[in-house]
N, C-alpha and C positions, 0 to 999 in steps of 0.2 A: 504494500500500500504506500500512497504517496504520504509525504510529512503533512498534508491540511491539519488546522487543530480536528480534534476528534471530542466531543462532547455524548455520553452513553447516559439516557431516562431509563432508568427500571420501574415499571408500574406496579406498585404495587402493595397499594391503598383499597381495593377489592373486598366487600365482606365474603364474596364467596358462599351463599346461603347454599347453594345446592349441594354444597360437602354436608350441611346440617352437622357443625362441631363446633363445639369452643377454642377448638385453635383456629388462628385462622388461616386461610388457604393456602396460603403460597410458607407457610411454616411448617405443612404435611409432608414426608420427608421419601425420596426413594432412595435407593443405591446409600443409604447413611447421610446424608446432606439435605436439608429442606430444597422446595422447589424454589425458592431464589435466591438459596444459595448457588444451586446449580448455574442458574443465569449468571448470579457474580462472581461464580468460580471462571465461568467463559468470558465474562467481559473484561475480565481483569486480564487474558491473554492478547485484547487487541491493542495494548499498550495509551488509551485512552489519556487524554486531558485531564476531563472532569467526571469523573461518575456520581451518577444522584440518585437515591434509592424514593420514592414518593408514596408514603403513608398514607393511610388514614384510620382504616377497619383497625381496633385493637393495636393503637398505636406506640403503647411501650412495649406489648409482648412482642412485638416486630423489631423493634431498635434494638430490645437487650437479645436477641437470638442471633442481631447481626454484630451487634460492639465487636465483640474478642475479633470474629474469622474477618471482616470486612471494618478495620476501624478508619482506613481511606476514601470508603462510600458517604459523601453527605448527604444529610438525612434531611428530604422535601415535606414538609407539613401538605396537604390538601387541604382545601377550606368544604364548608358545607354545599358547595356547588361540586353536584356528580357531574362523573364522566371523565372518558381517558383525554379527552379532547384539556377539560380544567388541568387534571394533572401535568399533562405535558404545560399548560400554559404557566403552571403554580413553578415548573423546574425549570423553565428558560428564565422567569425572573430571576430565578435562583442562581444563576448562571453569572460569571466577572461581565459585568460592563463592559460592550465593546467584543466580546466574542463572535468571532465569524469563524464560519469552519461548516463542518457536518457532526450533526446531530441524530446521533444511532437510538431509537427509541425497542427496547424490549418490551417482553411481559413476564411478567416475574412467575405466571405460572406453564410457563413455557420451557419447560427445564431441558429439553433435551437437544437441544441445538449444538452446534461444534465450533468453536473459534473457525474452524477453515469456511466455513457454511457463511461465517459471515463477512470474513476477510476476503470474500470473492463478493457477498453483496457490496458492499465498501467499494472492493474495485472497478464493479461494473457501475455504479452508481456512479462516481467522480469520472472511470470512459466515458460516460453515454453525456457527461456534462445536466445530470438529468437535477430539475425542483426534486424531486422524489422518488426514491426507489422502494418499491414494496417486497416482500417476500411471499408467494405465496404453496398454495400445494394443492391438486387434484384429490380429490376423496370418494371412493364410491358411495361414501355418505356421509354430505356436509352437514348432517342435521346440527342445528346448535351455533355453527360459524357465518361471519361475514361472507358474502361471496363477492368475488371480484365481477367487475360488469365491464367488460370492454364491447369496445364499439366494432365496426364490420371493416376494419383496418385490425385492427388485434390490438390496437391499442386500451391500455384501462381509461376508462371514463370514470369510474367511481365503485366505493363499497357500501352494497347495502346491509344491514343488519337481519338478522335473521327473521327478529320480529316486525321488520319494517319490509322487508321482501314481498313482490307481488309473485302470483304463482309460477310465472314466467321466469320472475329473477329468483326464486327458489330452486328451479329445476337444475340451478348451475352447479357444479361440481367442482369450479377451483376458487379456493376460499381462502380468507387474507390470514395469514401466521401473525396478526400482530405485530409485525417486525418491520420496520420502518426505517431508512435512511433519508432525512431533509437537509438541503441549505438552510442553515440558520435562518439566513435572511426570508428566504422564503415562505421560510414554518412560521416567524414572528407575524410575517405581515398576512397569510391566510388564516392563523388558527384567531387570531383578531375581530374573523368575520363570523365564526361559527355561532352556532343558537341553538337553543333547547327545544327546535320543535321537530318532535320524532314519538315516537312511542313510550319511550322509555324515559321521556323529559330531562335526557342530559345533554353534557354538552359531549356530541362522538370527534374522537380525533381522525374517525376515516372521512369524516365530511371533508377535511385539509384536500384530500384529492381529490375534489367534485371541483372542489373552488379553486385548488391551483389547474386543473383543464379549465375550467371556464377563462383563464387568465390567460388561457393558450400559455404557462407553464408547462417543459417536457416532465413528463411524469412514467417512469421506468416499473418494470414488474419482473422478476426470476422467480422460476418455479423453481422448488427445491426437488432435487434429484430423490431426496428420501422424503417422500412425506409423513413417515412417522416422527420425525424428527421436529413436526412444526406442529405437535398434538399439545393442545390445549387440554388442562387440568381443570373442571368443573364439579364433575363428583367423584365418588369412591372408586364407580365402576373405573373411570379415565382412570384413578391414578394409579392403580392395580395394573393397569394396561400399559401405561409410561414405564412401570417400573420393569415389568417383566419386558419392554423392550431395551431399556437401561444394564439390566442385567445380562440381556442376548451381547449386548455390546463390549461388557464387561469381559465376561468368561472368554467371549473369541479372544479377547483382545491377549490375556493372557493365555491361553492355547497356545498362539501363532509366538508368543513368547516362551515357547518350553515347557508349561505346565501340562501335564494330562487332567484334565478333568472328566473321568469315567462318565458320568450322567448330567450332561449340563441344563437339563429339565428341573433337577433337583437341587444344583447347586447356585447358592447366593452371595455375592461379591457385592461387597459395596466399592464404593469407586476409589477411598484412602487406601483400602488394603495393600499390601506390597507381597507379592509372591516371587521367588524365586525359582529359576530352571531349575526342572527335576523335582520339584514338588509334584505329588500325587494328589489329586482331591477324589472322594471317593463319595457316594449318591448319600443325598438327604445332608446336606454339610452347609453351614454358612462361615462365612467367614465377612466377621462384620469391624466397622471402622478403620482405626486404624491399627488392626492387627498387620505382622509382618512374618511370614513364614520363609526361612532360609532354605539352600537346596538341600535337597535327597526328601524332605521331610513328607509323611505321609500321614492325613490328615482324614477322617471319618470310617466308615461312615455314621450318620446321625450325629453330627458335633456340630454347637455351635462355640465360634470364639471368636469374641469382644474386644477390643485393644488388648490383645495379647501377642507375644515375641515367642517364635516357636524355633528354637536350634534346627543346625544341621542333621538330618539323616532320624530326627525325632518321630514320634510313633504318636500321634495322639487318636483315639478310636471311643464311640460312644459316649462323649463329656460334653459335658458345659463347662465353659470356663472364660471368665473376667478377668482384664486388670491381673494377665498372670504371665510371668515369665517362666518358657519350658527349655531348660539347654539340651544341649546338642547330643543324641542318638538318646535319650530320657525316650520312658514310653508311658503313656497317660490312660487308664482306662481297663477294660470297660467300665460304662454308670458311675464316671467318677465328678464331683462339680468343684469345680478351681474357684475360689471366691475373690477377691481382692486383694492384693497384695503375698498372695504366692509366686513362688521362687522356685523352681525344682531343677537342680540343679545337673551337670552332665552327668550321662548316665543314670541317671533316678529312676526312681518307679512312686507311680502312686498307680496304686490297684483297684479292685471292682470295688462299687461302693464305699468308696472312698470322699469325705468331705473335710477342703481345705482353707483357709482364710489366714491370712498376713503370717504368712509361713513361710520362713528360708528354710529350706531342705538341700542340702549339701549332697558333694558328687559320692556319686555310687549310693545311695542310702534310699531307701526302699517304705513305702507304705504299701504293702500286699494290698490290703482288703478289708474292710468293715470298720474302718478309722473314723476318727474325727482328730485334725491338727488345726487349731486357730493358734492364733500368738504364740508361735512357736519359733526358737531357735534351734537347729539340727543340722548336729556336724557331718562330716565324711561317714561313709559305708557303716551308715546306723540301718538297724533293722527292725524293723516295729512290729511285733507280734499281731496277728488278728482282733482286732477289735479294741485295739488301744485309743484310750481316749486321752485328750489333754482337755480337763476340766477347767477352763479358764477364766470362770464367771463366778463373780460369792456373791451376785446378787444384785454387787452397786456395783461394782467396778471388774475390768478388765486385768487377767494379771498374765504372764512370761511364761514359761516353759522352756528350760533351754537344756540341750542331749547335747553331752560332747560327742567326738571320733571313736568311732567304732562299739555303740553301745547299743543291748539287744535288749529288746522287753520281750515275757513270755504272752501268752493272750491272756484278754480282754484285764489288763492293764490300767490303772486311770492314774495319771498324772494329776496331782492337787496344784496347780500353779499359787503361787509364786515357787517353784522347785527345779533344781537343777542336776540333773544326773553326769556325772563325772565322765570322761573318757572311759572306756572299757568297760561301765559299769551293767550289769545286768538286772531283771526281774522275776521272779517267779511267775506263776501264772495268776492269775487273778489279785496279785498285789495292788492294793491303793498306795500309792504313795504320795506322802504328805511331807516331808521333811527330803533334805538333800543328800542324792546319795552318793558319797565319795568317790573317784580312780576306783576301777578296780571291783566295786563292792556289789555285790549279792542281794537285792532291796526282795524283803516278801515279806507278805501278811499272810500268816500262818496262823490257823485254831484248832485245835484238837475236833477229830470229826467225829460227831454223837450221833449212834444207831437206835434209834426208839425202836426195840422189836415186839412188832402183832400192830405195829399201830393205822396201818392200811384195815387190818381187817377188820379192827374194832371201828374205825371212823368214817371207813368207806364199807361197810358189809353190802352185800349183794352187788357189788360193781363188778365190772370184768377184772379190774385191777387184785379185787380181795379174794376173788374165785382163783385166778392165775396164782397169787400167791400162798394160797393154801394149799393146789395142788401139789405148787415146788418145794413147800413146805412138806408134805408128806411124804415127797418119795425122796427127802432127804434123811 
């Protein structure tokens, strides 16, 4: 693209009633990113001027969703005058005094578009010397959309709105994406003329192209090649639809980068995730935000993971897992759930039915199966008997657990936190331990075991149990 200044409106001030939610629309999220974020994730690649985000519907839960990822976006107020026609008018005010250039106008519920998709509108807009370049897209069924209206030259003369469409101009099938490229100058001086008499009593910014043709203004139009690509977000049904096209896009994209993904029907990538060559994904798997999986590593199936860091050559199969870091050739599972702030470290095991939370687990060290680790420190090649738990709650407060190198508990185990077991040190089986137990040492809760005999037959008589035992009773 040429240097012109570049000026980008993202719409998206919208209540969006047809989602029927308390979030609001363009804050409903696919591929892990809300739907304008996606827009501000792409706008931010065409190297812009100015970019302006324009509120209004639920106007702080929209600001604080965008502060952190987009704090470069300035934020447009909308006043009580509907219409995309006001907003664009509310963000050119908004704009430095004296700005000329082109003015890229989005829709913030327009999430799936691609920087290249618009970096070629841009250059054909500024070729053709055109007032305005539209973008639009062919639909076997525009229901719901603007339709493009051009005249018996091929040229567009204007956009009508779906509820303002006569049957004639209903029957058209390529319909405006929203997306919009003006000369400043020319969007100031036409959107100037617009008016609220339409059906829907706002002010429309497609009116801009009725009134720059009447001005004998050149007024330009590209169909996008992909028309899924220009799908408008309205209700649940669309965004189900965006996303599962979002997703198609995702999974090829790392395919074609190394990855196997066995069943890409069943597999979910969000768009932060980072996969490495040689990672395996296997059917029913998500792999959500900004988790990042290294190579050799193989990953389901039935797992999902959350911002998690998965090592090289790592096994994770059948988990849920958060906010967890897994080293490198470690194996995770089956039915195991990683909570926040696990650490497992090379080599590890966390086993079946296994639950974890703010847990460093050290290399080689092992939780089989039928655990519970929270706040837990654990050194090198520790081995956790079945069913070991670390009790780490007295009710008010949180307390520690910490296993040195190479220490073995027998089953079902309970660690009393605040306690700390020594290097080498071991358990009997069923030990509660409550107090610290040195290098070396031997920790059991031992009671002498008492036989009450006849006491099945006297308390349980006639059961199968007191029957069974009187036989073996007699032919002893």
């Amino acid at each position: 693209m040429s240097q012109n200044p570049l000026a980008i409106i993202v719409l998206a001030a919208g209540q969006g009633t047809r989602m029927k939610s308390r979030l609001p629309k363009v804050l409903h999220q696919i591929g892990g990113r809300s739907l304008v974020g996606h827009v501000l994730s792409t706008a931010q690649h065409l190297g812009a001027d100015h970019i302006e985000v324009v509120v209004r519907h639920e106007r702080d839960q929209v600001v604080a969703a965008l502060a952190d990822q987009y704090p470069n976006a300035v934020i447009v107020d909308q006043d009580e005058i509907p219409g995309t026609g006001r907003a664009v008018q509310v963000a050119l005010d908004a704009l430095p005094v004296g700005f000329e250039g082109d003015v890229l106008v989005l829709s913030g519920d327009v999430p799936l578009l691609e920087s290249d998709t618009l970096e070629a509108l841009i250059t054909g807009h500024r070729a053709a010397a055109a007032a305005a370049t539209l973008l639009s897209a062919r639909l076997g069924d525009p229901t719901g959309y603007g339709r493009v209206i051009r005249g018996a030259d091929g040229i567009v003369e204007r956009i009508v709105e779906q509820k303002d469409a006569s049957p004639e101009e209903a029957a058209v099938t390529e319909i405006n994406a929203g997306v919009y490229v003006f000369r400043a100058a020319d969007l100031r001086r036409s959107i100037a003329q617009i008016d609220q008499n339409n059906a829907q009593g706002e002010l429309y910014l497609t009116d801009v192209i009725g009134l720059l043709r009447g001005a004998a203004r050149p007024v330009a139009a590209e169909v996008a090649a992909d028309a899924a690509s220009t799908f408008g977000i309205n209700d649940r049904a669309q965004l189900a639809e965006a996303g599962r096209v979002l997703n198609q896009r995702i999974v090829r994209r790392w395919q074609r980068e190394g990855v196997t993904i066995v069943d890409p029907a069943t597999t979910w990538i969000d768009d932060d995730a980072t996969l490495a060559p040689d990672v395996t994904i296997l059917p029913h798997t998500q792999i959500l935000r900004a988790t990042v999986i290294a190579a050799g590593a193989t990953i389901g199936p039935d797992t999902t993971l959350v911002d998690c860091e998965v090592g090289e050559d790592a096994v994770v199969k059948r988990t849920d897992a958060t906010l967890a870091v897994i080293g490198a050739a470690a194996t995770v599972g089956p039915f195991s759930f990683l909570r926040p702030g696990t650490v497992l470290g090379a080599g590890g095991k966390i086993g079946a039915y296994v639950e974890t939370k703010n847990a460093q687990i050290g290399e080689g060290s092992k939780v089989p199966h039928l655990s519970y680790v929270g706040d837990a420190t654990i050194g090198r090649h520790v081995n956790l008997g079945a069913s070991t738990i670390t009790a780490n709650y007295d009710d008010v407060n949180k307390h520690r657990t910490e296993i040195g190198d190479e220490v073995h508990t027998g089953s079902h185990t309970v660690l009393v936190a605040p306690v700390r077991l020594g290097a080498g040190a071991k358990t009997g089986a069923g030990a509660v331990v409550r107090k610290d137990v040195p290098a070396g040492a031997l920790a059991m809760s031992v009671a002498p075991q008492r036989n009450i005999e006849g006491w099945v037959e006297k308390n349980r008589a006639g059961t199968g149990a007191a029957d069974a035992a009187t036989r073996e009773r007699s032919a002893e």
